[in-house]
C-alpha positions in Angstrom: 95.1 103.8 142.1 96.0 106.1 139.0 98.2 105.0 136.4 102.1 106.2 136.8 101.8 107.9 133.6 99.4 110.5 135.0 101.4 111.4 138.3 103.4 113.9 136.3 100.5 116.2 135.4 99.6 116.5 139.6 101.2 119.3 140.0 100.1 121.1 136.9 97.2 123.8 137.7 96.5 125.2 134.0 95.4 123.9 130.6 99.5 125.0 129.5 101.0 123.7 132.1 99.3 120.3 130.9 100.2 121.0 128.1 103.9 121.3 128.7 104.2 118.2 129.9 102.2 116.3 127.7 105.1 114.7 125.0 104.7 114.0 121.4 105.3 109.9 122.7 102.1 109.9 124.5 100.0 111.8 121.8 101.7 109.5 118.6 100.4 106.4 120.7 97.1 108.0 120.4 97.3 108.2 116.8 98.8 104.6 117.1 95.4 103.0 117.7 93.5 103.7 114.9 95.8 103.1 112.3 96.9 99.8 114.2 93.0 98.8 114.0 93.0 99.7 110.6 95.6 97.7 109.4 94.3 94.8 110.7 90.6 95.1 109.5 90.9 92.6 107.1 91.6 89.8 110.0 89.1 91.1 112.2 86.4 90.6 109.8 87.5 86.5 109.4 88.2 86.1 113.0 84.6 87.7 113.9 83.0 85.8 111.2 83.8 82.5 112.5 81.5 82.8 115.5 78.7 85.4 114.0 77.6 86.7 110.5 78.9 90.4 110.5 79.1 92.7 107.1 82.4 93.9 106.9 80.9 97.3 106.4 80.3 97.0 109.5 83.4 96.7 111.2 84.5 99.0 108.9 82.4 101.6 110.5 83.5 100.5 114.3 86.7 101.0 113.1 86.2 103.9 111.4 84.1 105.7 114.9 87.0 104.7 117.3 89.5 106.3 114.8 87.3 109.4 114.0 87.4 110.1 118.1 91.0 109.4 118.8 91.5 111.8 115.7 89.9 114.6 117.0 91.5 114.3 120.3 94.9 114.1 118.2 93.7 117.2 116.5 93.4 119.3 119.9 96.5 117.5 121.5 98.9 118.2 118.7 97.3 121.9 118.4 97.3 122.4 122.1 101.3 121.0 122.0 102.0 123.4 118.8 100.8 126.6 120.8 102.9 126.2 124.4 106.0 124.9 121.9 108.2 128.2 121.0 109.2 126.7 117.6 108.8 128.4 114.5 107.6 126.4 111.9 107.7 126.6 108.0 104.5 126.4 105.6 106.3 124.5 103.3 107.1 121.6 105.6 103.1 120.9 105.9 102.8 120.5 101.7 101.4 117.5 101.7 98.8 118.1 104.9 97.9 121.8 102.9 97.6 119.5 99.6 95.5 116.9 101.0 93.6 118.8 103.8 92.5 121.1 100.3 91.2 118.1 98.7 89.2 117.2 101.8 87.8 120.6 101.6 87.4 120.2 97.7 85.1 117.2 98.8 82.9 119.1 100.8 82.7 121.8 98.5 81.5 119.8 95.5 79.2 118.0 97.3 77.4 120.8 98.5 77.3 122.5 94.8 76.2 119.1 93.0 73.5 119.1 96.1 74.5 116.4 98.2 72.7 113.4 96.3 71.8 110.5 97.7 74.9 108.7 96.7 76.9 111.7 98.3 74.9 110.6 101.4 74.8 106.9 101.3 77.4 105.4 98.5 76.3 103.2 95.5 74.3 100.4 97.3 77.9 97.4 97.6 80.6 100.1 97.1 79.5 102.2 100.4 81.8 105.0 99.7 80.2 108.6 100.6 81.2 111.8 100.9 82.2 111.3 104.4 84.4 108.4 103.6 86.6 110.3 101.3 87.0 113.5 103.8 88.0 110.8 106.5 90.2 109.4 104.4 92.4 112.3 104.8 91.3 113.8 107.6 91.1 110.8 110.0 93.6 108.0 108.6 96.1 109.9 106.6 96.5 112.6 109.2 96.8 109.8 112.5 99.7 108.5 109.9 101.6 111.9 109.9 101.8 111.9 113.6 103.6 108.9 114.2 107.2 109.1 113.9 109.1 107.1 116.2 110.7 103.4 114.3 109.5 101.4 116.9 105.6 101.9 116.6 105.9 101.9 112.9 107.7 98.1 113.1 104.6 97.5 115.2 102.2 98.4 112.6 104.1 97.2 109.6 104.5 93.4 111.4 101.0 93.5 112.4 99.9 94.5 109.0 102.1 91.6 107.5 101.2 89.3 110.0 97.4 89.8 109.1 97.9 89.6 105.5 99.3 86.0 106.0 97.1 84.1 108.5 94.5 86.2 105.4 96.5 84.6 102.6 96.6 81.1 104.5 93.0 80.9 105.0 92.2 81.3 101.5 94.5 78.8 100.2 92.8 76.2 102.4 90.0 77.3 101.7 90.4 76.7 97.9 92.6 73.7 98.1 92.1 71.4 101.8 88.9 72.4 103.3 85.7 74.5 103.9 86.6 77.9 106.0 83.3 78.9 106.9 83.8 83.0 107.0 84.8 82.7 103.2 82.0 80.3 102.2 79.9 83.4 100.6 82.0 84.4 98.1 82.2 82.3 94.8 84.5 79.7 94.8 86.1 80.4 91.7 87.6 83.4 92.8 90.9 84.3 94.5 89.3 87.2 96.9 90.0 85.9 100.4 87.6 88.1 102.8 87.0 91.1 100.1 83.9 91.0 97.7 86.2 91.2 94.4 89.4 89.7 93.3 91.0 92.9 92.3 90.3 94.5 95.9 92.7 91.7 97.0 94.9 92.7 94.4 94.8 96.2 96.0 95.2 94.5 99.5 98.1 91.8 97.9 100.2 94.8 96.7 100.2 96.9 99.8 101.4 93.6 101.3 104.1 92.5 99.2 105.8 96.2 98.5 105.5 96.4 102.5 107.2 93.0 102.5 110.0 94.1 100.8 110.6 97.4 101.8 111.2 95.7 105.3 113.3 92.5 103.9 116.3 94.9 102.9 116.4 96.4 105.7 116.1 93.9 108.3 118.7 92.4 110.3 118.0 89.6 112.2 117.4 86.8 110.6 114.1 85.4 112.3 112.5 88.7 110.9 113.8 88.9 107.8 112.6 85.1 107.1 109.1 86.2 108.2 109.2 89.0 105.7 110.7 86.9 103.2 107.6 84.0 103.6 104.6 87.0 103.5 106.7 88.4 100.1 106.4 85.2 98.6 103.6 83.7 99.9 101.7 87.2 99.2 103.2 86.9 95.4 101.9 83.8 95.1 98.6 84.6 95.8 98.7 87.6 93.5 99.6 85.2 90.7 96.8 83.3 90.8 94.5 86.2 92.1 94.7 87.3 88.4 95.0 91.0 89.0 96.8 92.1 86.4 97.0 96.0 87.0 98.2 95.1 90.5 100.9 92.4 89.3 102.3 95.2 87.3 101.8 97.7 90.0 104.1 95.2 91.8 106.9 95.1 89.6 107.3 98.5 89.0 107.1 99.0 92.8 110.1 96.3 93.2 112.2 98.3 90.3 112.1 102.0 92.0 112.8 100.7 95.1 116.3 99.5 93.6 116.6 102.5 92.4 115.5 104.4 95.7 118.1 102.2 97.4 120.7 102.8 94.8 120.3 107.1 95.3 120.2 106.4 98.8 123.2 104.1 99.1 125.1 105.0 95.7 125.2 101.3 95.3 123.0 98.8 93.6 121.0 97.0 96.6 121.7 93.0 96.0 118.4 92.3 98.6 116.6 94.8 96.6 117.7 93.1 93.2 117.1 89.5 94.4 113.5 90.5 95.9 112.6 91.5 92.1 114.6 88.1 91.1 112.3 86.2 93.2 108.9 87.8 92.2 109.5 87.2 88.2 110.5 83.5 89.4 107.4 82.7 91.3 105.1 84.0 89.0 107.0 81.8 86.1 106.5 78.9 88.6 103.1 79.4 89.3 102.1 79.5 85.6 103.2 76.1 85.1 101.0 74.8 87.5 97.8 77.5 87.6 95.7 80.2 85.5 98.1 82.9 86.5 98.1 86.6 85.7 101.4 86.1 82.7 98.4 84.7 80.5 97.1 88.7 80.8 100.4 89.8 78.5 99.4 88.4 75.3 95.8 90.3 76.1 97.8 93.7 77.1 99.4 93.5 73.9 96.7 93.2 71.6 94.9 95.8 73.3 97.7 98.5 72.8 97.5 97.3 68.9 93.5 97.9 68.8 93.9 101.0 70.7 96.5 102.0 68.2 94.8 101.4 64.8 91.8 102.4 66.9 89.3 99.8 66.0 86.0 98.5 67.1 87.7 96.1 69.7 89.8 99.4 71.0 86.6 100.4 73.4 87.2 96.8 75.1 90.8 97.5 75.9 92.2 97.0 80.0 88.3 94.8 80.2 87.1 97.7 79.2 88.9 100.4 80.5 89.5 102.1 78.1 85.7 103.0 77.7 85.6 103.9 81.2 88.4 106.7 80.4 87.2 107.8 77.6 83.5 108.3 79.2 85.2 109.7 82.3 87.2 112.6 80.5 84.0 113.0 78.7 82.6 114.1 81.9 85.3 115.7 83.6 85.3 118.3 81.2 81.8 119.4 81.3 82.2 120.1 85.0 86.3 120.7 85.3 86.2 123.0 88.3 84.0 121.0 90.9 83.3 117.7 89.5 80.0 116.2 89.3 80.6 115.0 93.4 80.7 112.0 95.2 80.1 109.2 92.6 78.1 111.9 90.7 79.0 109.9 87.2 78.0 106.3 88.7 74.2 106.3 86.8 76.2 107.7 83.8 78.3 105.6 83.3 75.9 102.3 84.0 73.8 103.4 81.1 77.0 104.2 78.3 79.7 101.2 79.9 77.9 98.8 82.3 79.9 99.6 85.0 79.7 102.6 88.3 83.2 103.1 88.7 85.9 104.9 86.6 88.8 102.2 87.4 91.3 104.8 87.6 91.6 106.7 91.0 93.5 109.7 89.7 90.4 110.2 87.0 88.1 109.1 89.8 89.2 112.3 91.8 88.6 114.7 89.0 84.6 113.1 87.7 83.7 113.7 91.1 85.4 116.6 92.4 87.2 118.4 90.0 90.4 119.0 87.9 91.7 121.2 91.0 90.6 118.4 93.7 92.5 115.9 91.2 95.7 117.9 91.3 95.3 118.6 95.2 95.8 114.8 95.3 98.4 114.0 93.0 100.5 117.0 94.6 100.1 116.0 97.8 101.7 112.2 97.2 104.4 113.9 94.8 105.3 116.1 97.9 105.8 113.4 100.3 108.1 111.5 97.9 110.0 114.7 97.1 110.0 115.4 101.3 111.6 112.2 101.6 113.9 112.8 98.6 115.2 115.7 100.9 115.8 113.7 104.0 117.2 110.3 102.8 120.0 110.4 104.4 117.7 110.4 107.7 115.3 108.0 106.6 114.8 104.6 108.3 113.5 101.2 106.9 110.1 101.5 108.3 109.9 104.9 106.4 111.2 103.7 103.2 109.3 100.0 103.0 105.9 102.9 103.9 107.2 104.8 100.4 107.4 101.9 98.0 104.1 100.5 99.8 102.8 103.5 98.9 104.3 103.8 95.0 102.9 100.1 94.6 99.8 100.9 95.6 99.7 104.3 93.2 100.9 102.3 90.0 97.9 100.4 90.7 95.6 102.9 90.7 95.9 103.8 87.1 93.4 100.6 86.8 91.6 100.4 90.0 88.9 101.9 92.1 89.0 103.3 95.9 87.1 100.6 98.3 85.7 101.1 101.6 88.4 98.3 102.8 91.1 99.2 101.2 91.2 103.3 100.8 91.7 103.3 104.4 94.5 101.3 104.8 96.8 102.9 101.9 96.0 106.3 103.6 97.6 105.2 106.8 100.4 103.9 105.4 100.8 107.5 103.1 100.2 108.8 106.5 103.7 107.0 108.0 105.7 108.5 105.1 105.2 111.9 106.3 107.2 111.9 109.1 111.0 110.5 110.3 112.7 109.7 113.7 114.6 112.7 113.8 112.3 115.0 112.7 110.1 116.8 115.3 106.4 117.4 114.8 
């Protein structure tokens, strides 16, 4: 018996006529899948984990193979669609795509000058980043993103994304405070990293989670809904506090400020939801430090490393834990190779030897060591254009849209201080991926 969705393409004899008939509905549920699976990595690996010992790596790469396939049916699909369709289409409406589809090919291209080291191949032994990763990134999960444009599938992914992030959030508190969950008995107990190997990846992960949180509480309607955005904003903030990520707490409030002011240009009034949301993140945080080690003890730290920094002392170097090291080593190497970068984590035994540490902990710098000045910009550009896209649309844009935006700014505050994970990288580039398109707007 064939499914009632296929009886329409009977009658069609040629690869057009399929074609023609095919919708953009049927090839955005395509891309649906694995950015829904993606979204919800982070659940799969506790609820698999309770009946068998499985590296999230792993799933990570299950994932990862399901989503490359649909992908590159999506890629012949939406070409195949594109070439029957008689609509002329403008360069600059694909800015971001040319941006970021450059970068990807920035990747490849400094990869293969630097020689395609073994760390291009395989990643630095617990990071597991390669070069692949980083050209799927883009190619894979940011571009499955940019097809889906309807409100309903993005409510789908946003709830399930929420939804994951709490049942993740509950876990760990019981974990910490009731009782033994077995899936999180590896990692050390004095640490607030729920099912990722460091606390600030679940900072990364906590503030994609509350930005997605309250993008959707302002715009929601019914009150069921809004209360269960309401509970993963707070619970999520909660957990940030006492996660002790203190790039990520600030990436947070930052996020929670330009979305007032995103409402207010969109509006031309000041949103009260959007107001109390920032209300109710400085107040939980304030609670929580009566009560726990929270991330506000981090402030007096911050601002005696902005004094060392400034009278440039011997304590300067140790700056952000030190960060400021990092950067400084970083530029170091970015300029002796500005054009191509030293590739995938091509400064990772350099900076072991000068800093004690493989990673930058600043994406945007990240980009640059290992693939250039040019592959730096390519990146920044391309997240610029999809704000400035949806600057130009705002009148048209919908809730899902908007809470993918500040999701998105959150998540790129934070970055100034962190480092892309195999875990996490993915799921920011899905949710750039849903900022790209609107319900009106036609692929």
């Amino acid at each position: 018996m064939k499914l009632a969705f296929l009886k329409k393409y009977q009658s069609a004899k040629t690869l057009k006529e399929i074609l023609t008939l095919l919708t953009w509905q049927e090839i955005e549920f395509l891309a649906f899948i694995p950015i829904f699976l993606t979204l919800i990595t982070p659940l799969l690996y506790l609820l698999i984990n309770f009946f068998t010992m499985w590296m999230y790596s792993f799933i990570i790469l299950d994932v990862t193979l399901i989503a490359t396939v649909l992908a590159l049916v999506v890629y012949l699909l939406c070409l195949g669609k594109i070439s029957v369709e008689s609509k002329k289409r403008k360069l600059h409406e694909y800015l971001p795509i040319l941006f970021l589809g450059t970068l990807a090919a920035l990747i490849f291209l400094s990869d293969s000058v630097n020689g395609w080291s073994e760390y291009a191949l395989h990643g630095v032994i617990w990071r597991e980043e390669t070069s692949s990763s980083f050209m799927r990134y883009i190619l894979v999960f940011f571009f499955c993103g940019t097809v889906i444009r309807t409100s309903e599938l993005k409510k789908i992914l946003f709830r399930a994304f929420l939804f994951s992030g709490m049942l993740i959030g509950i876990a760990t508190l019981l974990h910490h405070y009731a009782f033994t969950i077995e899936p999180l008995i590896h990692y050390p107990d004095y640490y607030i990293n729920a099912v990722f190997l460091n606390p600030n990846h679940y900072g990364y992960y906590l503030t994609m989670l509350i930005m997605a949180s309250a993008g959707l509480a302002v715009w929601e309607k019914k009150r069921g809904w809004t209360l269960f955005y309401w509970i993963s904003f707070l619970l999520n903030t909660f957990m940030l506090a006492i996660n002790l990520t203190f790039g990520s707490f600030l990436a947070c409030l930052f996020a929670l400020i330009f979305q007032i002011i995103m409402l207010f240009i969109m509006q031309k009034q000041i949103n009260k939801k959007a107001v109390l949301l920032w209300v109710g993140y400085i107040a939980v945080n304030l609670t929580a430090a009566f009560f726990f080690d929270t991330v506000l003890s981090d402030f007096y730290l911050l601002f005696r490393d902005i004094q060392n920094i400034a009278e440039k002392n011997e304590d300067a170097s140790k700056a952000g834990s030190g960060r400021w090291r990092l950067w400084k080593y970083t530029i170091q190497k970015i300029q002796e190779k500005p054009l191509l970068g030293s590739g995938t984590e091509g400064i990772a035994d350099f900076l072991t030897e000068s800093a004690k540490n493989t990673r930058t902990h600043n994406e945007y710098l990240q980009y640059m060591a290992f693939y250039g000045i040019p592959a730096g910009i390519c990146y920044i550009a391309g997240i610029l254009s999809l704000f400035l896209r949806a600057l130009k649309r705002k009148s048209c844009l919908d809730g899902y849209t908007t809470a993918a935006l500040v999701t998105v700014f959150g998540y790129c505050v934070s970055a100034f201080f962190g480092n892309t994970m195999f875990y996490t990288a993915p799921l920011f580039f899905c949710i750039l991926g849903l900022t790209y398109r609107i319900p009106e707007q036609k692929v």
